[in-house]
N, C-alpha and C positions, 0 to 999 in steps of 0.2 A: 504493500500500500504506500510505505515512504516513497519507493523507486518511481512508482506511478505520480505521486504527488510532484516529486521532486521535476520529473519530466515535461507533466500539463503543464508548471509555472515555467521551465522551460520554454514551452512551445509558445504559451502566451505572451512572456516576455520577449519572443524574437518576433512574434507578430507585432506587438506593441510597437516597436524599435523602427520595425519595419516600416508601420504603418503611419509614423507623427515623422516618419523621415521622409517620408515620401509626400506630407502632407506640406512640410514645412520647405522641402527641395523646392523653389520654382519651376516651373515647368518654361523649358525652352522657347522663346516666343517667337512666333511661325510669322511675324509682322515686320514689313518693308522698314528700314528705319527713316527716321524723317531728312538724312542726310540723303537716301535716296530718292523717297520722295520729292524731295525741293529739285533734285537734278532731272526726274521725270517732268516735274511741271516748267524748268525752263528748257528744256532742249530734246523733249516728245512731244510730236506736235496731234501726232496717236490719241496717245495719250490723252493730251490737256478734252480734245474734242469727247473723249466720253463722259455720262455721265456717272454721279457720285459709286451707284452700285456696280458701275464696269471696271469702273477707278480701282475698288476694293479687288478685283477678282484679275484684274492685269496686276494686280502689287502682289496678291498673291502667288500669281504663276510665276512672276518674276520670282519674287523667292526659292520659288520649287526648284526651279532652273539653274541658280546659283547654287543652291545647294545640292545638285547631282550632278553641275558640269563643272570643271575645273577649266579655270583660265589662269594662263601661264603667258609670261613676253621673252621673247625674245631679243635680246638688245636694247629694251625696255624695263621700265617696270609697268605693273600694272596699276591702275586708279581707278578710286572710284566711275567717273565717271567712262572709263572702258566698262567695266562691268556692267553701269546700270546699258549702256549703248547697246553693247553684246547683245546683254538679255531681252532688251528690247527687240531687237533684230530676231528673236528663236520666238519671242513669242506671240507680234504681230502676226504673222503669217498662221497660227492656229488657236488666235484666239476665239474661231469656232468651234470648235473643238476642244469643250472641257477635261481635263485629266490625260490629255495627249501629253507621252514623254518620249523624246527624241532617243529611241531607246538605240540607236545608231551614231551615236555620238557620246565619247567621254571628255576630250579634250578642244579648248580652242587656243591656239596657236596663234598671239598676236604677235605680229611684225611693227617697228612704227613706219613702216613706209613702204611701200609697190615692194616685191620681190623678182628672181627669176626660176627660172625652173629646175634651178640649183639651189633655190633657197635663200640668196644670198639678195642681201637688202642692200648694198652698197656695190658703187659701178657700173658701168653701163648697161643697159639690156631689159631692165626691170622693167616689165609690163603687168603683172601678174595681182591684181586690187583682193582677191582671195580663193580659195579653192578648198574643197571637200576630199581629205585624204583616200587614199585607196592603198591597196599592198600593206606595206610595212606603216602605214599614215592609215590605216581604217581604221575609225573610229573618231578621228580626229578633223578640227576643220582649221583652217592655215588664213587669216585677214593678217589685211594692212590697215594698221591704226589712222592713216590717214584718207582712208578711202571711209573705213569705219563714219569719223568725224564729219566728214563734208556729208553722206547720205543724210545725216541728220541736222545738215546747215540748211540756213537758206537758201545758200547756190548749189543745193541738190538737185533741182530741178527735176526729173523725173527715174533719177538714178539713186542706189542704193544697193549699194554692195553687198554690204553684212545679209540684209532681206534676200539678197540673191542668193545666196550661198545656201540660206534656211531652209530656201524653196527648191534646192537642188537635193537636200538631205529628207523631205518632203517627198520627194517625186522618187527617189531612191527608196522610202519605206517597202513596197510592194516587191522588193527584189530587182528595176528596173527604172536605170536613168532615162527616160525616153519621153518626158515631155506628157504622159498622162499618168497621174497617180489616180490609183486603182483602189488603195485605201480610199480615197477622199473623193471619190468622182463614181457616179452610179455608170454602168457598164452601158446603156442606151447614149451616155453623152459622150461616150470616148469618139467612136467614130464622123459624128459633126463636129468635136471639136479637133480632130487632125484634120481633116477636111476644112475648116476658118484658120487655124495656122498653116496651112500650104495657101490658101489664097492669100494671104497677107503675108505671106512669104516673094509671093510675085508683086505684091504692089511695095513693096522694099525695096526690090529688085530694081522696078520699072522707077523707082523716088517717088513713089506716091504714099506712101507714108512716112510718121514722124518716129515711129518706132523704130528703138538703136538697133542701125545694122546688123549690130553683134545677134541680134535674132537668128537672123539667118545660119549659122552655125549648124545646128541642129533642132529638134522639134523640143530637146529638154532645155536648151538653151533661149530657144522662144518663150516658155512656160516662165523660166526663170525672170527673162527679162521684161515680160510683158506685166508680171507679176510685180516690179519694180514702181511701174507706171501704173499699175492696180493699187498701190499703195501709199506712191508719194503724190498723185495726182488723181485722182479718184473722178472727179467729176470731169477733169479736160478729158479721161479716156472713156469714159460715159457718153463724154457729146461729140467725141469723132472716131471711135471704136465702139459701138452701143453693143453688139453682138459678143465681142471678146469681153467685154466688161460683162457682162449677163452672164456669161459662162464661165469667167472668176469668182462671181459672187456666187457660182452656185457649188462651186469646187471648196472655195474658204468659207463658206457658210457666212458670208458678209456683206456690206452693203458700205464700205464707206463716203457712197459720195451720199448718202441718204444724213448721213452725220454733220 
């Protein structure tokens, strides 16, 4: 009876311990800090446009994001403000998409400036604003912090790098770079929409549109880049793309010229 005694106060004592420690531990808080926040409301322009309850659910995700993707520089250090930019860039493009995790991505690899295909940030030759690892680089995605910066300046104009790159890791979820993501795109729209990116692949050709040549590349490269101008420019590609806008917003579950 002692042994047993002695053992219940045992048991209840380590529950006790257990249970005013866990009460009295904070709990880690899953909330943007306000040093982030202030750099979303000056230099997201995403952002600032939603309202109060999207506000809450983009700070959220950004969180999530930061804390399952590591960013590392190169040649750099990194700052806040790469961080909150990054994260913005992974999580505009699915912010339709609640509890989506870029589950093909661990790493991002910032450069502060253009790269080549060597890697090398310094020297001639550098054209390279960022790219989606492959090989010995899967899982991993490779920006230039200066390319980063201007998508979210003023003089972005309808360009955005970091967003491109999202939308290449995006289109790549289904197993396949190729300009229709399969996850995110019901199977009736695939084939109209390669059919609208090959016609507007000829009126690029011919300068009849304002969409970056770099389209032409290929039909994943189209997706990416049109997706740019889905993003930074919402309504201009609504009133002289109405068709590729329609068929963005039904792929990103969005509407931003509606905002």
């Amino acid at each position: 009876m002692i042994i047993a005694a002695v053992i219940l106060i045992f048991i209840v004592s380590c529950f006790l311990l257990f249970y005013f420690e866990v009460k009295l531990k904070p709990a880690p808080s899953k909330k943007l800090s306000d040093t982030y926040k202030r750099l979303l409301d000056e230099m997201v322009v995403y952002y600032q446009k939603l309202n109060n309850k999207d506000k809450k659910r983009f700070e959220t995700m950004i969180y999530s994001f930061l804390a399952s993707v590591r960013i590392e520089g190169v040649g750099t250090e990194i700052s806040d403000i790469d961080r909150v930019l990054i994260a913005s860039s992974a999580v505009i493009p699915i912010f339709g998409f609640p509890g989506w995790q870029y589950k093909n991505l661990t790493n991002v690899i910032l450069y502060p400036d253009t790269f080549d295909g060597e890697f090398q940030f310094e020297g001639e030759g550098r054209n390279i604003l960022g790219m989606v690892g492959s090989g010995y680089l899967n899982g991993q995605m490779l920006l230039s912090r200066a390319a980063l910066i201007k998508g979210f300046s003023n003089a972005a104009g309808k360009e955005n790098a970091a967003i491109h790159e999202f939308v290449h890791l995006l289109d790549s979820s289904d197993g396949a770079t190729d300009g229709v993501p399969a996850y995110l795109m019901d199977h009736a729209y695939a084939q109209p929409w390669l059919h609208m990116i090959h016609q507007e692949m000829h009126r690029i050709e011919d300068g009849k549109s304002d969409i970056n040549p770099y389209a032409l590349t290929n039909e994943a490269e189209f997706l990416a880049v049109v997706s740019e101008y889905f993003f930074e420019k919402p309504e201009q590609l609504q009133q002289k793309h109405p068709g590729i806008y329609e068929q963005l917003s039904k792929i990103f579950i969005q509407d931003p010229a509606a905002g």
